[in-house]
N, C-alpha and C positions, 0 to 999 in steps of 0.2 A: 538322209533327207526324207521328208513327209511325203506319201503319197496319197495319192486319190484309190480308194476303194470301189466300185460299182455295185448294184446289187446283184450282177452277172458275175461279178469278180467272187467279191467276199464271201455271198449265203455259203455257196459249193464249200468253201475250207471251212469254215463254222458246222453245217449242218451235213456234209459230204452227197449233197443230192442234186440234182439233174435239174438243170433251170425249165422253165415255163414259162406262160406268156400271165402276167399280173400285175396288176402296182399293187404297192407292199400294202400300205395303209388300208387297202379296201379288199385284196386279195383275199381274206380268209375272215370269216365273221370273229369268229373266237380269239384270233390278234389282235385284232383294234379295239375288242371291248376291252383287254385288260390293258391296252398299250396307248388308251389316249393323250398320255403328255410323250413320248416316245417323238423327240427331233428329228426331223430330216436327214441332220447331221451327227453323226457318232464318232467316237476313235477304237481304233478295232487293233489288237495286237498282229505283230508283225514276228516271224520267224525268229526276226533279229535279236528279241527281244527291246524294241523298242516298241511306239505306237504311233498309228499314222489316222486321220482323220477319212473319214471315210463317208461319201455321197450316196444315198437310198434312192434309186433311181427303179423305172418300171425294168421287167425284165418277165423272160419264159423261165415259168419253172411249175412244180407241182408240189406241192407242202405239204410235208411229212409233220407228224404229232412231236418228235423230237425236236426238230427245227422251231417250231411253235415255242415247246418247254424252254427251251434255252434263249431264243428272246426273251419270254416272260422272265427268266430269272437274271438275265440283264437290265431288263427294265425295272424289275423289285429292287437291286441293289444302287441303282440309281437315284430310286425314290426315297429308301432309306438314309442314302449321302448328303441329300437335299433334305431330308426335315432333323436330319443330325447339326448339319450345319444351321440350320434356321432356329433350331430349338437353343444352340448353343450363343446365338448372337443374341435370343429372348432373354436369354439368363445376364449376357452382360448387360444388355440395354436397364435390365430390374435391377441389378446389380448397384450401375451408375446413377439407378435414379435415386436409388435408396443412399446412397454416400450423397449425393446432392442436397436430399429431402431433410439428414441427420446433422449435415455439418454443422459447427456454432457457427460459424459468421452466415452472415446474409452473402446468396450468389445470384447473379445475374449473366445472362449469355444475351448480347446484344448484336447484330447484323451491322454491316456498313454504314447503314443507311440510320442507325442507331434505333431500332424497335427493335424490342425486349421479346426474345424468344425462348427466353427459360427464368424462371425465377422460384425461388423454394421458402418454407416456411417462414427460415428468420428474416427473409428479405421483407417476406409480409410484415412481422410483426415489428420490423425498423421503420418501414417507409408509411406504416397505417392502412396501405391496400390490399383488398383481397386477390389472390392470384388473379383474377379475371378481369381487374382494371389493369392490372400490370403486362399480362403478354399482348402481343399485339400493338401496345401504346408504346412510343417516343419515349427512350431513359431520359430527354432533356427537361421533363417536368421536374425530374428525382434532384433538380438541381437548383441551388438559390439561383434570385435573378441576377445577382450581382456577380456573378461566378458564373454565367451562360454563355457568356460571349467567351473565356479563357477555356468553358469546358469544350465548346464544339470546334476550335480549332487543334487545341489537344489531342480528341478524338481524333479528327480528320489525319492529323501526322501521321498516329498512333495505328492509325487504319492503311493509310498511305504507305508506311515504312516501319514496319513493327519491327520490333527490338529481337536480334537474334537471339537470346536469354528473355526468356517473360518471368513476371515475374513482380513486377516494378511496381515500388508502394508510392503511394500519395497523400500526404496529409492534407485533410481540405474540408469541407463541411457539405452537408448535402440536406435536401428539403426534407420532410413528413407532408403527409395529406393533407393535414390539419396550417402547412405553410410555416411551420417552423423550422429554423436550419438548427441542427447539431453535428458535432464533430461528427468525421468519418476517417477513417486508413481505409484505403483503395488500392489492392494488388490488381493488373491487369495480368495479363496472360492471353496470346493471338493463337487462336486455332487454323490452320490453313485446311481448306478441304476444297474437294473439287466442283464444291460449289460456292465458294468461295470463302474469305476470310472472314472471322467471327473472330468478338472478342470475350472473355469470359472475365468477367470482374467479381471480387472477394470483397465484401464491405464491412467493416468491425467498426461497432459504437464507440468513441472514443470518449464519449461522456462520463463516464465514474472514471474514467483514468485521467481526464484533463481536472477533476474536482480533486483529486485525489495529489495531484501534482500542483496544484492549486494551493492546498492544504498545508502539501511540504513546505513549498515558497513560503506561504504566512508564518508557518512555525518557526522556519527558518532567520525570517526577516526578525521576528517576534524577540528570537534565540539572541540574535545580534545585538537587537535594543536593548533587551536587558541585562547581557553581559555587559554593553556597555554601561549601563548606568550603576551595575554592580560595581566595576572600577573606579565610578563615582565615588561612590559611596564609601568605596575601601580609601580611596585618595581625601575623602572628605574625614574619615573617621582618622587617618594620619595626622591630616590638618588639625582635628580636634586634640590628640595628643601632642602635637608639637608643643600647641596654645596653652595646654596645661604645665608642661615641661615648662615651659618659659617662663608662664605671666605667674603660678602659683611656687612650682619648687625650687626653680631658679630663683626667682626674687625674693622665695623665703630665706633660702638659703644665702643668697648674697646678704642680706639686712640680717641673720644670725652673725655672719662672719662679722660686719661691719661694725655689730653690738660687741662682740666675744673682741675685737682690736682694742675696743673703746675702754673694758673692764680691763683688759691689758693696761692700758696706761695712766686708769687713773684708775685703781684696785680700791674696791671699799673702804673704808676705815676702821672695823668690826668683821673680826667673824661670822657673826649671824647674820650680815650682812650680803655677804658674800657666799653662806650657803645658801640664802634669798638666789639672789641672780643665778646659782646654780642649778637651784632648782626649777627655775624659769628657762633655763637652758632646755635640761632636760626634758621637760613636761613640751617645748616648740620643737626638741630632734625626734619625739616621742609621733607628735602630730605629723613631723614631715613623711616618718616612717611608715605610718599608716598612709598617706598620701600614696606612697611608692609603693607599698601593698595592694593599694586599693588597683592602681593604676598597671599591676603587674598581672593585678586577678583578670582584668578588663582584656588585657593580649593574651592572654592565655591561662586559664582555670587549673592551676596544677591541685586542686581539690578535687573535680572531673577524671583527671585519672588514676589518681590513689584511690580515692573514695568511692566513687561511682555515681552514677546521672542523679541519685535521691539525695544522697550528701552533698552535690556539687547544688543543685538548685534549691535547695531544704540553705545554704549560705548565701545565694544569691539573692533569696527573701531576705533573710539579716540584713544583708548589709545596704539593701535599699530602704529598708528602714533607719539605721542608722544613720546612711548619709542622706537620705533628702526626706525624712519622716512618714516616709509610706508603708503603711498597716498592709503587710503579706500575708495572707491566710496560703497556706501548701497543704497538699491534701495527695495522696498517693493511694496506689491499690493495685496488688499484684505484679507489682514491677519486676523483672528478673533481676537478679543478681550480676550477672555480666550482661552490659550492651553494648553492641559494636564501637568501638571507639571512633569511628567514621559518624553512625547514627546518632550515638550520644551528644556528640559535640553537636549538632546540625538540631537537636530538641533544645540544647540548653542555648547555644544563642538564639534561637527564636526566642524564647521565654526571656532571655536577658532584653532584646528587641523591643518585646512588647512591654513589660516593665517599663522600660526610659519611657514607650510611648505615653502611657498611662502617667509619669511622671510630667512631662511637657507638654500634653496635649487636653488629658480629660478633666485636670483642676479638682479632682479624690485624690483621697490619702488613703482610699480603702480598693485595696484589688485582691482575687483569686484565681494561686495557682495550682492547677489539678493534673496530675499524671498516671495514668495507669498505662496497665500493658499483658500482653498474653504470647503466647508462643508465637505468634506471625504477627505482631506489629504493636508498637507504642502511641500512644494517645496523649495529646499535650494539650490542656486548654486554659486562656488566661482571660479573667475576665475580669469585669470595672464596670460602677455604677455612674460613671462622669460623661462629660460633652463627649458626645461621639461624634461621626463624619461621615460623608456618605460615601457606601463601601464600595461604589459603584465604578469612583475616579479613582487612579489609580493616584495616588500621592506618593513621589518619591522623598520626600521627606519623613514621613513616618517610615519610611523601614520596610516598607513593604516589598520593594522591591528586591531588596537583598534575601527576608524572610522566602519569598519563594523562587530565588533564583537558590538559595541552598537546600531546601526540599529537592528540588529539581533534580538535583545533583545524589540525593539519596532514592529518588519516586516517591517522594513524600509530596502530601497534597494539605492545601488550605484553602480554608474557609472562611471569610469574613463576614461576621453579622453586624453591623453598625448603625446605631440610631441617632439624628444630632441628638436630640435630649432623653433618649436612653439606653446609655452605655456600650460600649462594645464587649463583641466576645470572636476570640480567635481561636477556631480548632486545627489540633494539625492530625494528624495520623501516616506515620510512618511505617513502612512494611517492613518484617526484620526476616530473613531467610531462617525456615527450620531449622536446618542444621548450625547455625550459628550461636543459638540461644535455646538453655533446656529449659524445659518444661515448667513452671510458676510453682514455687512453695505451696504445697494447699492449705497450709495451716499460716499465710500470711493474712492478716486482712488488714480494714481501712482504717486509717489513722489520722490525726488533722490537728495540726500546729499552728497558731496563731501566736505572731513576732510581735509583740509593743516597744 
């Protein structure tokens, strides 16, 4: 157990000398100048190897130089313990302020009472104040008005009965100087101290992440609308082959059958007769068959993959002149040799696309189709001297829609220029990965075929 030391007790086992009559503090000049901060109260070791606290009271005695020395170096080691510790508390407090000063988010340290007792850079550069309207002032400005009355009862809870774990985020929105609200995420965290409880708040701008999520939703929404109207269109382009199947091959073919029963039962009366009707047979199974061609090239180009993207579209020109009198000029340059068969198909139905559009919409019989290409990407452009439209609405009836929901699907992009009275032009450009596609013939160059 601790005892009481005296200065009649203790000097004699420290300094081994014979007491006297003095008080400490004033007894001898050359102690107290070096021993100004030197307590009334010390702890002074104990035989036991413990220590016991120990009272500096008057006492008799006569001071020895020794006795002097070894206060003094009590008292030095004292002084040293106290500015080691104070230097080492300087270093956290710099420490802390410097992590405070660095952080990204905006921080703020607020009292009970909610005034703002610490606030660091980015809290400035969020809320628009300079530190010096910020400490000292009420955080309930930091808050819209419409959110004042939800935030100071919050607080007050939060203050009240803070959360064994801190920590706790909040989605919510908060003022600028200037009165505008923007998003915020709001981490608390309750510090207890023995001067009471503080709460330290983390505040992160939620603005480019609510745009940003924002963006996704519309693309998303975007994504949906035009797959759907893709199903459209694929459902609409079914309907159009049914209507073909039925009202053109079917009915030719039923009205061949019904002619070919009819030569059955009442056979010519001459040979030459009957190589007539033969011929006539043959010259309408001739046209059905081209029909069936035509209509088999239209679900699937089996010239596109024997031949490749310049023979498959270098035919697509033909036979849109053939069948509905439209003058194709095609023009190519540098095109590789192989291309993806994903990307190739996705340039030739646009081009098929834009064709039909040119056929039903712009009232020319003159259009130009152009393709070139280079190691990272193919280039498709169709263009027409007729009634354009304005490129600005989207019309799901020209094709438009399908044209860039299959880009989409390769990262192919378009471009529409359209004028009502002068002409459209549709560029595409699609990116073809290096490794897929070598390098361009250097000894190919441009070449331009015109179909009559």
């Amino acid at each position: 157990m601790a005892r009481q030391w005296t200065w009649r007790s203790f000097v004699p086992r420290i300094c081994g000398l014979a007491l006297g009559v003095a008080a400490f503090l004033h007894a001898h000049p050359a102690l107290a100048a070096v021993s100004p901060h030197l307590q009334p109260q010390i702890t002074v070791p104990e035989s036991g190897g413990g220590t016991s606290p120990g009272g500096i009271v008057g006492g008799i005695r006569e001071w020895h130089v020794i006795g002097i020395g070894l206060f003094c170096l009590v008292e030095a080691l004292l002084i040293v313990g106290l500015l080691v510790r104070r230097e080492a508390r300087v270093r956290t407090d710099e420490w802390f302020q410097q992590v405070v000063e660095t952080a990204p988010t905006g921080m703020l340290m607020v009292d009970r009472d909610g005034t703002v007792l610490l606030a660091n850079a980015q809290a400035e550069a969020l809320f628009g104040y300079n530190r010096g309207d910020l400490l000292g002032r009420p955080v309930d400005r930091l808050v819209p008005e419409y959110l004042l009355e939800r935030f100071l009862t919050g607080r007050a809870k939060f203050v009240a009965a803070p959360p064994t774990l801190s920590g706790a985020r909040i989605d919510t929105f908060a003022r600028r100087k200037d009165g505008s609200a923007f998003p915020v995420e709001i981490g608390l965290s309750a510090l207890r101290t023995p001067k009471g409880t503080f709460v330290l708040a983390t505040v992160t701008d939620l603005t480019e992440r609510r745009r940003v999520e924002e963006e996704l939703r519309a693309s998303q929404q975007e994504q949906r609308v035009l797959t759907g109207r893709l199903l459209e269109a694929q459902e609409a382009e079914r309907r159009r082959i049914a209507r073909e199947l039925h009202d053109d091959l079917n009915q030719s073919l039923a009205l061949l059958s019904i002619e070919m029963e009819l030569l059955a039962c009442v056979p010519p009366t001459s040979a030459p007769q009957t190589s007539q009707r033969m011929r006539e047979f043959a010259a309408r199974v001739k046209e059905l068959s081209s029909s069936v061609h035509d209509l088999s090239h239209q679900l699937h180009p089996s010239k596109l993959e024997h031949l490749g993207l310049v023979a498959a579209l270098k035919g697509l020109c033909k036979e849109r002149n053939r069948s509905h009198g439209l003058i194709a000029t095609f023009k190519y340059d540098a095109v590789p040799e192989s291309v993806p068969a994903d990307i190739a198909l996705c340039v030739y139905r646009v081009a098929q696309e834009a064709l039909w559009n040119v056929v039903k919409h712009s009232g020319t019989l003159r259009a130009t189709v152009e393709l070139r290409g280079s190691a990272n990407a193919i280039w498709l452009r169709v263009s027409d001297d007729g009634d354009g439209f304005d490129s600005s609405v989207v019309n799901a009836g020209l094709g438009l829609v399908s044209m860039r929901e299959r880009l989409n699907l390769v990262g192919g992009e378009l471009v529409i220029d359209s004028h009502l009275a002068g002409g459209t032009r549709i560029d595409v450009r699609v990116p073809v990965p290096v490794a897929r596609v070598p390098e361009p013939e250097p000894e190919l160059v441009s070449t331009a075929e015109r179909f009559s």
